[in-house]
C-alpha positions as CSV (number, residue, x, y, z in Angstrom):
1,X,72.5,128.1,159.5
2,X,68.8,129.0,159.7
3,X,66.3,127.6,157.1
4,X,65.6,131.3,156.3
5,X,69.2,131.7,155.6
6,X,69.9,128.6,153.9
7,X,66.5,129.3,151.5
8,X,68.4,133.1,150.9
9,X,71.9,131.1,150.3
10,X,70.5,128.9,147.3
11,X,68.4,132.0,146.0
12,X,71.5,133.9,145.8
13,X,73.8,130.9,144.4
14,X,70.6,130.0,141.5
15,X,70.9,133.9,141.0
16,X,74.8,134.1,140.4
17,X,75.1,130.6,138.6
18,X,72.5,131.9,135.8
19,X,74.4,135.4,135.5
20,X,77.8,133.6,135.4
21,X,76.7,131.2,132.8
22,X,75.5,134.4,130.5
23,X,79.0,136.1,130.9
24,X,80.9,133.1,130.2
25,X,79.2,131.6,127.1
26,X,77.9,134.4,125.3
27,X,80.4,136.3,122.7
28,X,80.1,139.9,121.2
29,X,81.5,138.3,117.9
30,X,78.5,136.3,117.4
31,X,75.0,136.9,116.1
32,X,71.8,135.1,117.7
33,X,71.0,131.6,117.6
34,X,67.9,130.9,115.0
35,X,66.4,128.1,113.5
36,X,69.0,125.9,115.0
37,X,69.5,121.9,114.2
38,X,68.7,119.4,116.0
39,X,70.7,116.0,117.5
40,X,70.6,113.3,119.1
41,X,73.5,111.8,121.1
42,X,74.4,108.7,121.7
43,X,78.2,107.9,123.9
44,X,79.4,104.4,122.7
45,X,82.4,104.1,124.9
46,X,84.0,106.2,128.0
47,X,87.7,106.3,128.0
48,X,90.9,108.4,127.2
49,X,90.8,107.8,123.9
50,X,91.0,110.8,121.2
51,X,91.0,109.5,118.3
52,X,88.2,108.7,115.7
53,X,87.6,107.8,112.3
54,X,84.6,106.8,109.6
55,X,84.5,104.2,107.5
56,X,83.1,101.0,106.3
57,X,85.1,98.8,108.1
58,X,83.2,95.6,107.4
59,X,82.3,96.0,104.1
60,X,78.5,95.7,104.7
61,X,78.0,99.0,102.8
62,X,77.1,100.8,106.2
63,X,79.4,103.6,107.7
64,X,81.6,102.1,111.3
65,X,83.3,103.8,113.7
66,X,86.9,103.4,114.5
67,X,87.9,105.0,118.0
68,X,90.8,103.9,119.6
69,X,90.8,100.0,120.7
70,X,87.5,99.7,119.8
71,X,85.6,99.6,116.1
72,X,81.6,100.3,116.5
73,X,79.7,98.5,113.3
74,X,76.7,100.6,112.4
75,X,74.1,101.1,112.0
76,X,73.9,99.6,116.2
77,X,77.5,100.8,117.2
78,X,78.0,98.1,119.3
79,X,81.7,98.0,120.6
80,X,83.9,95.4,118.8
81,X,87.6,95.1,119.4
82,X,90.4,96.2,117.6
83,X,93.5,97.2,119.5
84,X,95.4,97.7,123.1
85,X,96.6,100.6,123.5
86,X,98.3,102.0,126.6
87,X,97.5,104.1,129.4
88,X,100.2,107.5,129.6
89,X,100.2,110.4,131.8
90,X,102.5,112.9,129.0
91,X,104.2,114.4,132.5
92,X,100.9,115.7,133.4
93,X,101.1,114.5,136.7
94,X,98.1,111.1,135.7
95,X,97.3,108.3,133.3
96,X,95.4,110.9,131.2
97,X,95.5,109.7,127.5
98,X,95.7,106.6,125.6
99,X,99.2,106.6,123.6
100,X,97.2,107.6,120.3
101,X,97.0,111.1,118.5
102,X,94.7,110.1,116.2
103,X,92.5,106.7,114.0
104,X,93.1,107.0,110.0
105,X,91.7,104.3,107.8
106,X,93.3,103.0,104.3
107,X,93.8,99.8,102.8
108,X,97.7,99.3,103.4
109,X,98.6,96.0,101.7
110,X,95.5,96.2,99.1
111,X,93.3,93.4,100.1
112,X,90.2,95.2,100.2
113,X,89.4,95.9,103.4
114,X,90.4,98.8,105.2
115,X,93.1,99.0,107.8
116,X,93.9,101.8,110.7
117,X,97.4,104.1,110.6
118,X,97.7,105.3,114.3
119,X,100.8,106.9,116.2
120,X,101.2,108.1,119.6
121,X,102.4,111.4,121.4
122,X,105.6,110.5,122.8
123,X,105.5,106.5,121.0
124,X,108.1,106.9,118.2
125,X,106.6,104.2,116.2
126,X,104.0,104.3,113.5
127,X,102.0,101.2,113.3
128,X,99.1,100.1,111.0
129,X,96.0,97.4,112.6
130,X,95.3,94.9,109.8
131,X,91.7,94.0,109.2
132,X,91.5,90.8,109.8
133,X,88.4,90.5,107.2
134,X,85.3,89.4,107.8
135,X,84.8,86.0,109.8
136,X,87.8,87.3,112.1
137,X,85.7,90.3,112.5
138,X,82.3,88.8,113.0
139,X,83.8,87.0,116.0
140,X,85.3,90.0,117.4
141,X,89.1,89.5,117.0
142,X,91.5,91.5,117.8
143,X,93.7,93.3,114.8
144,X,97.5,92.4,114.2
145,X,99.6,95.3,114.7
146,X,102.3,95.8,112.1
147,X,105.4,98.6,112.3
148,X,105.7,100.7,109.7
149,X,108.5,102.9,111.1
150,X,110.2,103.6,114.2
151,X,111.3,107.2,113.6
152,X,111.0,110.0,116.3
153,X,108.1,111.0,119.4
154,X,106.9,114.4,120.0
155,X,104.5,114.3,117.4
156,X,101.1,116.2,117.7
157,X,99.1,115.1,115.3
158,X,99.5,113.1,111.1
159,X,97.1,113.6,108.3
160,X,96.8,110.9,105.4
161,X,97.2,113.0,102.0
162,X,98.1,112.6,98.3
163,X,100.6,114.9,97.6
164,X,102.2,113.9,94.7
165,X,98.6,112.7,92.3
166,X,99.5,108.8,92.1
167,X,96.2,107.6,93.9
168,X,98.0,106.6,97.0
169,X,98.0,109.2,100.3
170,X,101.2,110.3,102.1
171,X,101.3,110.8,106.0
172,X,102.3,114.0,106.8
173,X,103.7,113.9,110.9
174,X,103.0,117.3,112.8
175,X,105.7,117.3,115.0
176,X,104.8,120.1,118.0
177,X,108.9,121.0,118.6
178,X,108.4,123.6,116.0
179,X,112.8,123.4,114.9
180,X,112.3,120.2,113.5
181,X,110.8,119.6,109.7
182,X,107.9,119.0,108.6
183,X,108.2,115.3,107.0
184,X,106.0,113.2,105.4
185,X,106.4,109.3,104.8
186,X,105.9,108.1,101.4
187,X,104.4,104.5,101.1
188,X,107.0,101.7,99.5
189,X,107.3,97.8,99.4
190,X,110.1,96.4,101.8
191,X,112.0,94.1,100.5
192,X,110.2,91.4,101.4
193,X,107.2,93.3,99.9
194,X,105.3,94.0,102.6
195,X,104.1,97.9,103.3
196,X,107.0,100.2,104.4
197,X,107.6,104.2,104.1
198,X,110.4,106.2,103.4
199,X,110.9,110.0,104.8
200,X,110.5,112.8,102.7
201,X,111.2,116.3,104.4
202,X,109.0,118.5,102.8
203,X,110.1,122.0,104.8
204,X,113.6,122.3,106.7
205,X,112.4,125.6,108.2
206,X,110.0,123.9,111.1
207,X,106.8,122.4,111.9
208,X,105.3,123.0,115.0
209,X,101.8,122.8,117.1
210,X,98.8,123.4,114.9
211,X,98.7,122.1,111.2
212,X,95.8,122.8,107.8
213,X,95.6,121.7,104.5
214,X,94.3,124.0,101.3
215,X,95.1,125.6,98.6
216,X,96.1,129.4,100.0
217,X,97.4,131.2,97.0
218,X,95.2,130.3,94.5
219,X,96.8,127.8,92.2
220,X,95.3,125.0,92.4
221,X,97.7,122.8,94.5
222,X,97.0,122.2,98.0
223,X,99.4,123.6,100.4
224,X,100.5,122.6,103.8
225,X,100.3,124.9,107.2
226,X,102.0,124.9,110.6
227,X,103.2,127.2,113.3
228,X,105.6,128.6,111.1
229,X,103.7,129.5,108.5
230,X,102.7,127.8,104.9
231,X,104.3,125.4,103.2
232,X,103.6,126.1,99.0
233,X,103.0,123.2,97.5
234,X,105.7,123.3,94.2
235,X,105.0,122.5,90.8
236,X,105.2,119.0,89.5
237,X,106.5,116.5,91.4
238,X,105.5,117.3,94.6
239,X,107.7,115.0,96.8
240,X,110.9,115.5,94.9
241,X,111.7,118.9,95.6
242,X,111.6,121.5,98.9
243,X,108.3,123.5,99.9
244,X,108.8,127.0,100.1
245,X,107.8,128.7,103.4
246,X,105.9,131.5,103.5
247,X,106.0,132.8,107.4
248,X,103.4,135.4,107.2
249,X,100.5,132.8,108.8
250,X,102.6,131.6,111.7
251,X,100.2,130.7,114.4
252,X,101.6,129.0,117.3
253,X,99.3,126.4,119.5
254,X,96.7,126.8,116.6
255,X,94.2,123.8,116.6
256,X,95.2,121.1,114.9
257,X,93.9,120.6,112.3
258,X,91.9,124.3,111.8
259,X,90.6,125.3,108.4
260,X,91.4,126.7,104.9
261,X,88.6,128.0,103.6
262,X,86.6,130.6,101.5
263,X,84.5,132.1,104.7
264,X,83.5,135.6,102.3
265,X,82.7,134.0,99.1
266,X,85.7,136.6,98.0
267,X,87.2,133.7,95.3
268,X,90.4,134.0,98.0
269,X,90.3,131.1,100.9
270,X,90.6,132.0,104.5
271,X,91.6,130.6,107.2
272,X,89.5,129.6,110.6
273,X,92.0,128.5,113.9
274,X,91.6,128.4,117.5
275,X,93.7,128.2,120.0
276,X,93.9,124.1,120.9
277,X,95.0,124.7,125.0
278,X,93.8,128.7,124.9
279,X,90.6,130.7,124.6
280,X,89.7,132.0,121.2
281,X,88.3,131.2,117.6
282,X,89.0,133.5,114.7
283,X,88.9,133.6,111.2
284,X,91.8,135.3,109.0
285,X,90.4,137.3,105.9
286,X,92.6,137.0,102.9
287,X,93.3,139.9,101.4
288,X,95.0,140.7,98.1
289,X,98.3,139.8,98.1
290,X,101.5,142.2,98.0
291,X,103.3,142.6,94.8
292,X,106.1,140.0,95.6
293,X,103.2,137.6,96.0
294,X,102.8,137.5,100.2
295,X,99.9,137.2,101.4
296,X,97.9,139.4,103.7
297,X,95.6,138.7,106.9
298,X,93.0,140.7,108.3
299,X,91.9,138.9,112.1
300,X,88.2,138.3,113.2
301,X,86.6,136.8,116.3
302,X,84.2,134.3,116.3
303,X,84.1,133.4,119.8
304,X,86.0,133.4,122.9
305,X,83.9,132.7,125.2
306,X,84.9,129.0,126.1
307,X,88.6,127.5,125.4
308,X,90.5,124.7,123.6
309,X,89.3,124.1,120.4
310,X,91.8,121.6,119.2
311,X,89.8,120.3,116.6
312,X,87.6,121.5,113.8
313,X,85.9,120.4,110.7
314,X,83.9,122.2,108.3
315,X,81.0,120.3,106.7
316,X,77.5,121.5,105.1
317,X,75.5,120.3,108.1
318,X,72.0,122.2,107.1
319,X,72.0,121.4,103.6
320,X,71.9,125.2,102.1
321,X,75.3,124.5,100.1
322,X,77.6,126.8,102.6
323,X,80.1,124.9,105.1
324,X,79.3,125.7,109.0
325,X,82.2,125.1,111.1
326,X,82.5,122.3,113.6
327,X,84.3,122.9,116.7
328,X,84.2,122.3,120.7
329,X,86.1,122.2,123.3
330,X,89.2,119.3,124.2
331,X,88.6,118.2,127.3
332,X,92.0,118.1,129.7
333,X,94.3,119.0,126.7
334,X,96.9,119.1,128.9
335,X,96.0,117.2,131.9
336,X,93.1,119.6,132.9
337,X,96.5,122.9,133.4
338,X,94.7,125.0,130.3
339,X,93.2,127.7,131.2
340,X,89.0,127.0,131.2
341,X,90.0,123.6,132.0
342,X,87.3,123.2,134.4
343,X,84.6,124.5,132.1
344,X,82.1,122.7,130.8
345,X,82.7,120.3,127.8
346,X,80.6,121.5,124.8
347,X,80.3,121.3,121.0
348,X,79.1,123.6,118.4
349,X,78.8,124.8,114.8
350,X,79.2,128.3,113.5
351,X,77.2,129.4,110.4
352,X,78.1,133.0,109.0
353,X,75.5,135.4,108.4
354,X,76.5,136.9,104.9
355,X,74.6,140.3,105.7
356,X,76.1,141.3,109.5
357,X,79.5,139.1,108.5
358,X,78.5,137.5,112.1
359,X,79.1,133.7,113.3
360,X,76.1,132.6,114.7
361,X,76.9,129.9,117.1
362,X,74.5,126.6,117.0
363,X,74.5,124.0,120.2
364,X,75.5,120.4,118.7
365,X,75.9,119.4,122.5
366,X,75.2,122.8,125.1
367,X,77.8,123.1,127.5
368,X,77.4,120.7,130.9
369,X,76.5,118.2,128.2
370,X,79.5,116.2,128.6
371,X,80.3,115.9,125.4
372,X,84.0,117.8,124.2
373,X,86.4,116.5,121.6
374,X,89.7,115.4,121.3
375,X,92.6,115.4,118.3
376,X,89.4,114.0,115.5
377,X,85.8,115.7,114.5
378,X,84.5,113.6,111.8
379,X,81.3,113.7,109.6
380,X,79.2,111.8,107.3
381,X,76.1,110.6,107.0
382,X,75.6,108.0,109.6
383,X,72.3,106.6,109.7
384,X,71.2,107.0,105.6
385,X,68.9,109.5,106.6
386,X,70.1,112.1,104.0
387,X,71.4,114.3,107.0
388,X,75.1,114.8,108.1
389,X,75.8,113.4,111.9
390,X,78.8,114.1,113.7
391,X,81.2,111.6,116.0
392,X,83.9,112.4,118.5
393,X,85.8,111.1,120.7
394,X,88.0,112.6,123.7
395,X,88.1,111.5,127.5
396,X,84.4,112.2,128.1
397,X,83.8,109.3,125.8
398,X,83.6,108.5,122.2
399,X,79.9,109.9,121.2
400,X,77.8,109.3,117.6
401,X,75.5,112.7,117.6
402,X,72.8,111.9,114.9
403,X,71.1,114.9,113.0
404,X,67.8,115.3,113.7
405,X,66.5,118.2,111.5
406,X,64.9,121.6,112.9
């Protein structure tokens, strides 16, 4: 090829690449970008993992990191170990994923210092890491894995929760064969009184791919949904009767977790989903409910112009006292077979113009900026700056992005 012609070529590829980039990451749903915040990101550790979690694992009063087999102390985030954990392929054709769906901290035997509860896609146990305390952490020891049960695999997602009021959280499993029940293990002493669960089925109508946790009708109690709908949380005793279903917010492959929230300011919570291994975000507007007490949806975009959010969060990132939602995209869901696949990683929050009703979508990483999520988008302050920072974790690395203002 001529230099003439090879000059026109990259004129004509630059000219394409900026006009495909518009039409694929701009949405009519959303309003324009202003004023937008500000971070600064940091990847700690490249690997399959997808699972994260915030906490103070050392007890020196400073927010860590838990992703994975690693723990990363603040406020330096140096790696420190915690766990092996296997290399899988899920039938997705490579060793794609670590065997964990996900890092939740709590004190399981009560001596003060927090553990990790982690389970794996197709593993059928559920373990908890002790933490071996402080001199055993200082020199960078490993954590002893302990089995709490060895039930069943297939399991999307669990969420740590207090269902029943007594202080101590259940762990709800989000199993993605949506047939099976939704179950949650209750913690108990084994006989020789070290931490066990038993199973508590909370719906016999299904579970499914896709799970949230809020209070949808109004009374107070926070309910449970799934791909077949919402779980009502009953009266009293929460764990020693059935949830009833309500099937009129089935979503199937919704993100897992998405959102229950009040989006309007309406006094009635919404709900805010994507599609985990699909293209689209939308939030359902509650409406008011039908005289036999179902509830009603009206769908709205958001944004559909990028695909598999898997994972959200909502948090007050900009300090005005509304929520923003927190969402990007999870990279190779399904061994890189969803469609978008091949798109650019990239993570955002939404803020909701209360005059237009309009999303306006705010870059926390631009896409091509290689950082996406996985099962876990957690919050908190990280660095005691009095701003809200953001970490992730999913197989372009686990990433601390620190909030830098306007």
């Amino acid at each position: 090829m001529c230099a003439r012609c090879v000059l026109w070529h990259a004129v004509w590829l630059a000219a394409w690449s900026v006009v495909f980039k518009a039409a694929s990451w701009e949405s009519p749903a959303l309003g324009e970008e202003s004023g937008a915040l500000r971070f600064s990101k940091r990847c700690l550790m490249v690997s399959p993992n997808e699972g994260c979690a915030i906490g103070d694992v050392n007890r020196d009063g400073k927010p860590d990191v838990v992703a994975g087999t690693h723990w990363f102390a603040g406020p330096d985030f140096v790696p420190r170990p915690l766990r092996d954990i296997p290399q899988v392929s899920l039938g997705f054709g490579s060793d794609d994923f670590y065997a964990n769906n996900g890092d939740h901290l709590y004190d399981v035997d009560g001596d003060g210092w927090i553990d990790v509860i982690s389970g794996g896609w197709t593993e059928s146990e559920l373990y908890w890491y002790r933490n071996p305390g402080k001199e055993s952490l200082e020199r960078g020891w490993k954590w002893e894995p302990r089995l709490l049960v060895d039930a069943r695999a297939e399991n999307e997602a669990f969420h740590l929760r207090d269902l029943d009021g007594d202080g101590v959280p259940e762990i709800v499993v989000h199993c993605w064969v949506q047939r099976d029940p939704l179950v949650a293990w209750q913690f108990v002493k084994a006989p020789d009184g070290q931490p066990s669960v038993r199973r508590i089925v909370l719906g016999e109508n299904g579970s499914g791919h896709g799970y949230a946790v809020g209070d949808v009708n109004g009374d107070g109690r926070d309910d449970i949904l799934c791909a077949v709908g919402w779980y009502e949380c009953p009266e009293g005793n929460s764990l020693a009767k059935p949830w009833k279903l309500h099937p009129e917010t089935a979503l199937r492959g919704a993100s897992s977790p998405f959102l229950v929230v009040d989006v309007n300011g309406d006094g009635r919570n919404d709900i805010i989903w994507g599609k985990g291994h699909d293209y689209g975000v939308y939030w359902w507007e509650q409406g008011e409910p039908k005289p036999d007490g179902t509830t009603t949806w009206t769908e709205h975009l958001i944004d559909d112009a990028w695909s598999q959010a898997h994972s959200m969060a909502w948090a007050d990132l900009d300090g005005d006292g509304r929520g923003e939602l927190i969402t990007g995209k999870r990279v190779r869901g399904h061994g890189g077979r969803d469609p978008g696949a091949d798109e650019p990683a990239c993570l955002y929050c939404y803020s909701r113009d209360a005059g237009t009703g309009k999303f306006i979508r705010h870059a926390i990483s631009p896409p091509g900026g290689d950082v996406g999520t996985g099962m876990q988008i957690c919050v908190a302050d990280l660095n005691a700056d009095g701003r809200l920072d953001v970490a992730v974790a999913g197989k372009t690395g686990t990433w601390v992005l620190l909030q830098e203002g306007r």
